[in-house]
C-alpha positions in Angstrom: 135.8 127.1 139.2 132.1 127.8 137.7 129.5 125.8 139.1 127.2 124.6 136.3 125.0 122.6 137.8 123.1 122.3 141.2 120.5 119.6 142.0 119.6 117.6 145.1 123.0 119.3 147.2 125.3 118.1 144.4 127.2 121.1 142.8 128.5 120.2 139.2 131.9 122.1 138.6 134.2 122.8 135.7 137.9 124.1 136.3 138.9 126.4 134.0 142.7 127.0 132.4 145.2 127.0 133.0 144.8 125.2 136.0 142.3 122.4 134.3 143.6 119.9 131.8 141.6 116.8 129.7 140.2 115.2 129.2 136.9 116.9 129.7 135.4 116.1 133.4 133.3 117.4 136.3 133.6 117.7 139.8 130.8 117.4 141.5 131.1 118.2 145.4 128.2 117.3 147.9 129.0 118.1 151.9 132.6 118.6 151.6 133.1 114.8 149.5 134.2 114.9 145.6 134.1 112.8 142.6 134.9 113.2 139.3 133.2 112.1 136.1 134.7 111.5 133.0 132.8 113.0 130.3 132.6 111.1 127.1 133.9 111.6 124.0 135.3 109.7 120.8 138.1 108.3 123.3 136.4 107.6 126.5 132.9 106.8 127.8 131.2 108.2 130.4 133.3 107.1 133.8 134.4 107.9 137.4 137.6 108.1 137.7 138.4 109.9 141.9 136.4 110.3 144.5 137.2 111.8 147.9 135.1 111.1 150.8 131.5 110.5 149.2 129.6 108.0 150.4 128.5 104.9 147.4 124.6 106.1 147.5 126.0 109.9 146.3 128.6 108.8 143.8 126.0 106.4 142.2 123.3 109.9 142.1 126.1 112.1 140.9 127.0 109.7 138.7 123.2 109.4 137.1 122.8 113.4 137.5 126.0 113.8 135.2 124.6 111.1 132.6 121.5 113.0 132.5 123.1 116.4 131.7 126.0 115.3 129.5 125.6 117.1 126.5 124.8 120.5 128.9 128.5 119.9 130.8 130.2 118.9 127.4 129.0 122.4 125.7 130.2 124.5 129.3 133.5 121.8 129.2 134.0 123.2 125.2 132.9 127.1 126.1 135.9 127.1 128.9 138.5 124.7 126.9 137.9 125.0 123.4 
């Protein structure tokens, strides 16, 4: 699992195949809590759709951390899923 991003203690993560599935998403880990992001695409808009453990104020920054890399995480999402 490739960490592409790292800001403010947040680690942005992309699972690669075969273990990883769509649609495309990051997991983005801060002091042992998770969330996931939905990343958009012609199907879905930007979106959280788990989180484990992580408390409202860090889902809301990972949240605005993802929206403010999304094309960077789409083009690593596309380099490991095609």
């Amino acid at each position: 699992m490739p960490t592409v991003l790292k800001d403010g203690g947040f680690h942005l993560r992309i699972l690669l195949p075969p273990r990883e599935h769509g649609p495309a998403h990051v997991h983005v880990r801060k002091a042992g809590a998770v969330v996931v992001i939905d990343l958009p695409d012609a199907n879905q808009s930007l979106g959280i759709r788990k989180i484990r453990r992580m408390r409202e104020t860090d889902v809301m920054a990972a949240f605005r951390l993802v929206e403010a890399n999304v094309e960077l995480l789409l083009e690593h999402w596309r380099r490991y899923h095609g």
